[in-house]
C-alpha positions as CSV (number, residue, x, y, z in Angstrom):
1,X,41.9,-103.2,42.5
2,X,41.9,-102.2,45.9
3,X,40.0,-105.1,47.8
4,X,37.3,-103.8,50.1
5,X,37.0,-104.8,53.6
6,X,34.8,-107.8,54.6
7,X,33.4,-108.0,58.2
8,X,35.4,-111.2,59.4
9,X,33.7,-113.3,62.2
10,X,37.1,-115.2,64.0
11,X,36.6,-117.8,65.5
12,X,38.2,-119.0,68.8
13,X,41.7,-121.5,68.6
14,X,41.4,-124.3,69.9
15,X,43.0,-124.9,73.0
16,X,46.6,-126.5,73.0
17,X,46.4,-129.7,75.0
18,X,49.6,-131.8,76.3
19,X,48.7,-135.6,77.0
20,X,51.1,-136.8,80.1
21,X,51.3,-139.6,81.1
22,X,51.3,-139.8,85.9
23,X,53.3,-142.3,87.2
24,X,50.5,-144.6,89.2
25,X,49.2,-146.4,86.1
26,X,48.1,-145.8,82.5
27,X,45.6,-143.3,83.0
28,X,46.3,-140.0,80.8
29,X,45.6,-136.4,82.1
30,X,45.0,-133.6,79.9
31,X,47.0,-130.4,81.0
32,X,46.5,-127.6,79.7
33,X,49.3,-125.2,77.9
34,X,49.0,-121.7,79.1
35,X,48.3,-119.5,76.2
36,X,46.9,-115.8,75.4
37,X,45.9,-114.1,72.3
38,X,43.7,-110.8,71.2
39,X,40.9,-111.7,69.2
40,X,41.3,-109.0,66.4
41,X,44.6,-107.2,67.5
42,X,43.4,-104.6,64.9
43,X,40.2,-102.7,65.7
44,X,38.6,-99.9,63.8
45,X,38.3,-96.4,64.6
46,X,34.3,-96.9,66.0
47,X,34.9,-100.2,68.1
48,X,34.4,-100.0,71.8
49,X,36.2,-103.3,72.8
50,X,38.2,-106.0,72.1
51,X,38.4,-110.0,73.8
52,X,42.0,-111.5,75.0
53,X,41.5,-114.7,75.4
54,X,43.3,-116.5,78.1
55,X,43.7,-120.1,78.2
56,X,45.3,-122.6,81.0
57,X,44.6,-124.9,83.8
58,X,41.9,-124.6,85.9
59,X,42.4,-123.5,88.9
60,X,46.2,-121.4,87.9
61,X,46.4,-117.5,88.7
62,X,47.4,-114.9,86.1
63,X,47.4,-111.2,86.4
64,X,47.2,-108.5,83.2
65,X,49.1,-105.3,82.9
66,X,48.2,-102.9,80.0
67,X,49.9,-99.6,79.0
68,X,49.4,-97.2,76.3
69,X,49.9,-93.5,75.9
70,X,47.2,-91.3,77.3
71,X,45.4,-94.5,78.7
72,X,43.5,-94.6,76.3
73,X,42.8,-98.7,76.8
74,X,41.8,-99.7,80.4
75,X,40.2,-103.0,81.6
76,X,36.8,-102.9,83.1
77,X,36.4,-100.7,85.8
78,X,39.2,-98.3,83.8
79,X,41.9,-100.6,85.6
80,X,45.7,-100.7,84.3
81,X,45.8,-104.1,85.7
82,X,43.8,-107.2,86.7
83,X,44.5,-110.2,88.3
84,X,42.4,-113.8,88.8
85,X,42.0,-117.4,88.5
86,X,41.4,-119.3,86.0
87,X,37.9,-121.2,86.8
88,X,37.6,-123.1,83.6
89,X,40.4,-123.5,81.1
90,X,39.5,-120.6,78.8
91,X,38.5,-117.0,80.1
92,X,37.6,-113.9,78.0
93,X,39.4,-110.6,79.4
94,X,37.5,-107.5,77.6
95,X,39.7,-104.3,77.2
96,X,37.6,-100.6,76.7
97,X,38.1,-97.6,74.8
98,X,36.7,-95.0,73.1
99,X,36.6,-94.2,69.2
100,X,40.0,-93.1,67.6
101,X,39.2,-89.1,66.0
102,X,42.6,-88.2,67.0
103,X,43.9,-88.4,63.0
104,X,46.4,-90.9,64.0
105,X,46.6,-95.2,65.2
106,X,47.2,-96.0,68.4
107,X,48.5,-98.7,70.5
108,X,48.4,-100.6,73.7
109,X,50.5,-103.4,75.2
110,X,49.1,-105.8,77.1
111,X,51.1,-108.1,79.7
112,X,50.1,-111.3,80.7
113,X,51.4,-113.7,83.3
114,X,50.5,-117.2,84.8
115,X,51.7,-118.7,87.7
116,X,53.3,-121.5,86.0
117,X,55.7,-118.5,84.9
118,X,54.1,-118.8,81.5
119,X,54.2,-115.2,79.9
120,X,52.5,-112.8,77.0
121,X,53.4,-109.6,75.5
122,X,50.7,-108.7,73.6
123,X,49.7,-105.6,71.3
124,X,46.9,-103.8,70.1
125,X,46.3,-101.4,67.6
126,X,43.4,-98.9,66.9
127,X,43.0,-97.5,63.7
128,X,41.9,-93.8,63.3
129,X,38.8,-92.1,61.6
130,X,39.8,-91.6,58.1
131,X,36.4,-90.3,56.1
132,X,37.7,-92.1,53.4
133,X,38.4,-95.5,54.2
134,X,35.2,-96.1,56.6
135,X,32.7,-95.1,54.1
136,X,34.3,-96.8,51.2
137,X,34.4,-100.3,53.0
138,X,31.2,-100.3,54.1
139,X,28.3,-100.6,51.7
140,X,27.9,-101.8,48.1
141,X,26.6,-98.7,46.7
142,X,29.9,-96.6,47.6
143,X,32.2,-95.7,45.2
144,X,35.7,-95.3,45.8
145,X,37.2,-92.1,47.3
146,X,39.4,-90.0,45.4
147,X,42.4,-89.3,47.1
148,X,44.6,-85.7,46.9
149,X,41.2,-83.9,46.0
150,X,39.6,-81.2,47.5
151,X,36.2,-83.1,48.0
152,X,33.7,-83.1,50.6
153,X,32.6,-86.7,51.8
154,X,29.9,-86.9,54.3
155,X,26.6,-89.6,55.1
156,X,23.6,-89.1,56.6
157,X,21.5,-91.2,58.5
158,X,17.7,-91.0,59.4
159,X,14.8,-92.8,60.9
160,X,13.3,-95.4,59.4
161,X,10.4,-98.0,61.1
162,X,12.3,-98.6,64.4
163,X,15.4,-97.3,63.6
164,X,17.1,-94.3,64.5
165,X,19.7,-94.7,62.0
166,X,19.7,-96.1,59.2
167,X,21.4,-94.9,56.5
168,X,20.0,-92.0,53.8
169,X,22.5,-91.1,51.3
170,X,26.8,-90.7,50.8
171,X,27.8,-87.8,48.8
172,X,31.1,-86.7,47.3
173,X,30.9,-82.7,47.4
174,X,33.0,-80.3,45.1
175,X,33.2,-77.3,46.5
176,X,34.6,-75.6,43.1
177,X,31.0,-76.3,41.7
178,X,29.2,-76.0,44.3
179,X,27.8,-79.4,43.8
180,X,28.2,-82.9,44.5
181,X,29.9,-85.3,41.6
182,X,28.0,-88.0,42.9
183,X,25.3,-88.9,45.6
184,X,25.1,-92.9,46.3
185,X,22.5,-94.7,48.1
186,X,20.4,-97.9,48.5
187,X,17.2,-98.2,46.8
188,X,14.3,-100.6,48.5
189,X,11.0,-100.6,49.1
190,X,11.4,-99.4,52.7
191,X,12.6,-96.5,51.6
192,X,10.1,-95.6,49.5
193,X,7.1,-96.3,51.3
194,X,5.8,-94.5,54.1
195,X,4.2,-91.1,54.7
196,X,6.9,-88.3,54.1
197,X,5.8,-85.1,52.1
198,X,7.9,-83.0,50.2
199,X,5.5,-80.1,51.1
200,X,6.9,-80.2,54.4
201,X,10.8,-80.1,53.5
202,X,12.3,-77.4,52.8
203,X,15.3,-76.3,50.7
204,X,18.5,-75.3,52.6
205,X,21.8,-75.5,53.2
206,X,23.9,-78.8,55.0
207,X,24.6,-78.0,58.3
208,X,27.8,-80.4,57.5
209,X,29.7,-78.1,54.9
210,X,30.3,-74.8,55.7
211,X,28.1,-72.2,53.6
212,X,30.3,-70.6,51.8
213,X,30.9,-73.5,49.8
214,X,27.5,-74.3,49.1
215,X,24.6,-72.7,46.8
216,X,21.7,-70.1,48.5
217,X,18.7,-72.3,47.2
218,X,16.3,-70.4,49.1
219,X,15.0,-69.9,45.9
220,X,15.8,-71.8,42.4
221,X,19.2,-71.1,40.8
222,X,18.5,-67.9,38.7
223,X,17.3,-68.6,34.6
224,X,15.3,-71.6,34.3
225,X,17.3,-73.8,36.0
226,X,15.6,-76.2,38.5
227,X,17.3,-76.9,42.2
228,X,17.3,-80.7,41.2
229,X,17.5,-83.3,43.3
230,X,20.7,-86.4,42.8
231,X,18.4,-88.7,45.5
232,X,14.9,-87.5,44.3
233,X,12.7,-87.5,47.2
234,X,10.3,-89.4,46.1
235,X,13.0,-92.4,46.8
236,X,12.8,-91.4,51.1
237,X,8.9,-91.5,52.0
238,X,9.8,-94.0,54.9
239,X,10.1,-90.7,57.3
240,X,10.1,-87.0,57.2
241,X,13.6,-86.6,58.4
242,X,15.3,-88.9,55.8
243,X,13.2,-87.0,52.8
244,X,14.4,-83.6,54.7
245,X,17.2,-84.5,54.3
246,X,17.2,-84.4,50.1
247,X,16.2,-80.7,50.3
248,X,20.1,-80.1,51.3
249,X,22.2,-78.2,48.9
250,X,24.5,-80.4,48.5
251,X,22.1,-82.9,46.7
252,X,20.9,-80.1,44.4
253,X,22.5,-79.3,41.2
254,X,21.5,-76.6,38.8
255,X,18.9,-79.1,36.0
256,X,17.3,-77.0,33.4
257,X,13.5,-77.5,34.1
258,X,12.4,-79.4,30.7
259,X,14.9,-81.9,31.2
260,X,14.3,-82.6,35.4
261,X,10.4,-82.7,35.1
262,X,10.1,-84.8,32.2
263,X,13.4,-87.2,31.0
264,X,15.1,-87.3,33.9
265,X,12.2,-87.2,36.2
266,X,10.5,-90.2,34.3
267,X,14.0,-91.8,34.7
268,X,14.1,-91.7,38.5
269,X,10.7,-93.0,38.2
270,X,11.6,-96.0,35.9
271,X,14.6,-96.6,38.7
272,X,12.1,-97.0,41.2
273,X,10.5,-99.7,39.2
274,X,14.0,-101.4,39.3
275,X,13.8,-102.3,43.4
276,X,13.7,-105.7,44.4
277,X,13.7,-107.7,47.6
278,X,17.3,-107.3,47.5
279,X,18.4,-103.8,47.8
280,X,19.3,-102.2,44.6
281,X,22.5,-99.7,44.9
282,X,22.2,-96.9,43.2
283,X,25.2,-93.8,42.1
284,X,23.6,-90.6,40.6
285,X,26.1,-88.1,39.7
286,X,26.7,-84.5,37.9
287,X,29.8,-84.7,35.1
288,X,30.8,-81.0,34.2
289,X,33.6,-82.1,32.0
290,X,33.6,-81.1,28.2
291,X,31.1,-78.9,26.1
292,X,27.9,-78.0,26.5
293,X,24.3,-78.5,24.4
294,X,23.7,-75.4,22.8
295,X,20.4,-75.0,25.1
296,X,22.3,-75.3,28.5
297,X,24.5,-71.8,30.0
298,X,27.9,-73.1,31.0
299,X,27.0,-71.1,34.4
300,X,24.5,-69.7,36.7
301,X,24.6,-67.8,39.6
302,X,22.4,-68.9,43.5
303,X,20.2,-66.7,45.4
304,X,23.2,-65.0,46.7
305,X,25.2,-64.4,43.0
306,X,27.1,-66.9,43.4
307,X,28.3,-68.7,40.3
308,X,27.1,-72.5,39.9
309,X,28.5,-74.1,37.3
310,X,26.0,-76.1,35.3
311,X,26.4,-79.7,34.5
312,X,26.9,-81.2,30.8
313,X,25.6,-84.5,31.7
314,X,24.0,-86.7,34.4
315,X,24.6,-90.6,34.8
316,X,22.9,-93.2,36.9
317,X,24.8,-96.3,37.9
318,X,22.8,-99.3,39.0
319,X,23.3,-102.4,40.7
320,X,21.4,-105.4,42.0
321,X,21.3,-109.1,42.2
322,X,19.7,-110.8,38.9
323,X,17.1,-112.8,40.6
324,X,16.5,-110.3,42.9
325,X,16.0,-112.3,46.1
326,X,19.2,-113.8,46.7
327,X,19.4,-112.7,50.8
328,X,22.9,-112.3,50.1
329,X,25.5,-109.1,50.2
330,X,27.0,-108.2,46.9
331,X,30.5,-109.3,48.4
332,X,29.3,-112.8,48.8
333,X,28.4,-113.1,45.2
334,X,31.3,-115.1,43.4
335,X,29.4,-115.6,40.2
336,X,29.0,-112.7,37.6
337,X,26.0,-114.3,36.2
338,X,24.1,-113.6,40.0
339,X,24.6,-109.7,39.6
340,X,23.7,-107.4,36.7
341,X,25.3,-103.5,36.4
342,X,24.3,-100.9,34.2
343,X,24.4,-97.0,33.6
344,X,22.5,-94.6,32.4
345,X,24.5,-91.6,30.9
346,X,22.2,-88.3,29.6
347,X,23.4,-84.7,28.6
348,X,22.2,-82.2,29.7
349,X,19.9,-80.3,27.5
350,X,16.7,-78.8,26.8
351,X,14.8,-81.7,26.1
352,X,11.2,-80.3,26.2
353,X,8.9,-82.8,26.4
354,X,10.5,-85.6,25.9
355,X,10.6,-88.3,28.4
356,X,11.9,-91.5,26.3
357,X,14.8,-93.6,27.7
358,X,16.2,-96.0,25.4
359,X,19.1,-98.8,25.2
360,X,21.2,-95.4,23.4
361,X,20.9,-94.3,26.8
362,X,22.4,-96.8,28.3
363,X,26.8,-97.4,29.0
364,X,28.2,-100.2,30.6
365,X,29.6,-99.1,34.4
366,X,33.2,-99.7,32.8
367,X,32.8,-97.3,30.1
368,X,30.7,-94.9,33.0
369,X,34.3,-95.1,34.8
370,X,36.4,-94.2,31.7
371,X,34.5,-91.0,31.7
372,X,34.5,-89.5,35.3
373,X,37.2,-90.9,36.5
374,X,35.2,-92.6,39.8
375,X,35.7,-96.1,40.4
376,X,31.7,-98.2,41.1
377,X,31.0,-100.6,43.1
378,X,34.6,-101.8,44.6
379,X,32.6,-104.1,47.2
380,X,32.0,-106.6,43.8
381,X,34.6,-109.5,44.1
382,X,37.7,-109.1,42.2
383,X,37.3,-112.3,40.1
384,X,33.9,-111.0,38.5
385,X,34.1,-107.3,38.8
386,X,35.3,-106.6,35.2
387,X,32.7,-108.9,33.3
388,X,29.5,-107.3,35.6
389,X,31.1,-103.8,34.9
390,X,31.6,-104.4,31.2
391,X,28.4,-106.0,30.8
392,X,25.1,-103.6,29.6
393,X,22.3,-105.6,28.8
394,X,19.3,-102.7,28.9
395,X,16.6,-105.6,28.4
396,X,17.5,-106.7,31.6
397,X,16.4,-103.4,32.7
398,X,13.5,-103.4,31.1
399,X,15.2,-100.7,29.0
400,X,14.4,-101.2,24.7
């Protein structure tokens, strides 16, 4: 299993001292060995700067070259070269750039000389935005990207208290069903308190995918099928915006209208019962693999006659800490008996009435993998992933 990428704090070396011995005497005088590193000699795409970090004898001179196609990395001031002296023995250097979209890494190499003749070539690379790989290394919820497929990844972010941006909602969009396989996001109370009203969203299309891909919801999906929500939006009353944004058609996904009001609707209500002081992670998809119920159309057609294909079931994978107020990241969680995982795996069918969830509704995340193909919760450390993805205990859940 591919391991996902922890945010490393480095730490500074220690400086490389030389005891010598002067000739008037015993006293000993600490000199110290030029040196220079980068910090992180590999930055991401997004990062803005990195620190060389220059170590010598007071009082010695150095000067700094730096070259790199299209000068993309300057010093401050957008200089190709600096020059001082060094007033205590260790001195940061900072180098600027801008994010990498260019599809490709780049790389800069940086020059540095003392005036004990002491020199440094170093080099630095910048990764490139890849969709893929920055959203799947950053938060627990994400599952990981399939790769050769014609899928649609995108996040959104929205306000929340203070913030300007914290983050709504990933989805993974198919444009051959007009519908996203899956929609991950976190679950907390911050989320789900505040004053948003669906009354005042309305349903349209993602100004991030182009429309032709994409359902006309100006109106429900023709027949009985509902335009139902993946991230309900009763799970973003923290602002308008954020709930706004689960009126896009790429949440939506054609949900016959017994089955979204009452079984799966008292099951997003029953998740919402689940939060805890932690944040629970949460992965609601649409599976359009095999047959469907006898009650449920394989198709149906948008506002515009478009065909939607209709799902033939809908899952739920879930994700939290046990004790539920741990204060700690799911990648710093070494013990599977911190962390609990289940799924929730439902066909789609008329189901009338009906709003019962039981343990028979319930699959492990292991077995919820087996059937779509989608790998959960890669942020989980390899030594315990396995057991807290094989595990389903539904009584944990609260789940009979």
């Amino acid at each position: 299993m591919q391991r996902v990428a922890r945010f490393i704090s480095m730490a500074m070396g220690a400086m490389v001292i030389v005891l010598m011995a002067v000739a008037c005497g015993d006293v000993e005088v600490e000199v110290v060995k030029s040196d220079a590193y980068i910090q992180n000699s590999e930055v991401q795409w997004n990062s803005k700067n990195c620190a060389v970090v220059l170590g010598a004898q007071q009082g010695k001179s150095y000067s700094m070259t730096i070259e790199s196609e299209e000068d993309w990395a300057k010093f401050s001031g957008g200089k190709s070269a600096v020059e001082g002296s060094m007033e205590t023995e260790t001195k940061i250097v900072y180098i600027y750039y801008d994010e990498n979209i260019s599809g490709v890494e780049r790389s800069a190499n940086i020059s540095v000389t003392f005036s004990d003749g002491a020199t440094f070539d170093l080099s630095l690379t910048q990764l490139f935005y890849d969709a893929s790989a920055t959203l799947e290394r950053a938060w627990a919820e994400l599952p990981m990207f399939a790769e050769g497929e014609n899928f649609i990844y995108n996040t959104y972010y929205g306000k929340m208290g203070v913030r300007s941006n914290a983050r709504n909602y990933t989805y993974c969009f198919d444009p051959d069903n007009r519908a996203s396989l899956w929609v991950a996001y976190p679950l907390h109370t911050c989320y789900t308190t505040g004053s948003a009203d669906r009354n005042y969203s309305t349903f349209g299309y993602d100004p991030n995918v182009d429309t032709k891909y994409q359902a006309n919801l100006s109106r429900s999906y023709n027949g009985r099928y509902d335009r139902g929500h993946q991230l309900p939006a009763a799970d973003r009353k923290c602002s308008q915006e954020m709930m706004d944004q689960t009126f896009y058609s790429t949440n939506m996904t054609p949900q016959w209208y017994s089955f979204n009001q009452n079984k799966w609707g008292y099951l997003e209500g029953r998740v919402r019962n689940m939060i805890c002081a932690d944040t629970l992670y949460v992965v609601t998809g649409a599976y359009f693999g095999g047959d469907h119920h006898s009650s449920i159309a394989s198709q149906t057609t948008d506002r515009s006659g478009n065909i939607c294909p209709t799902p033939t079931y809908y899952y739920k994978a879930l994700l939290r800490t046990k004790k539920g107020n741990t204060g700690k990241r799911i990648d710093q969680i070494t013990d599977a008996s911190q962390v609990r995982a289940i799924a929730f795996w439902l066909q789609h069918a008329d189901t009338g009435s009906d709003t019962s969830i039981s343990s028979s509704d319930c699959i492990s995340v292991a077995e919820l993998e087996q059937k779509t193909g989608f790998t959960f919760f890669p942020m989980l450390d390899d030594a315990i992933e396995q057991e807290v993805k094989q595990t389903k205990v539904a009584s944990e859940w609260g789940i009979n």
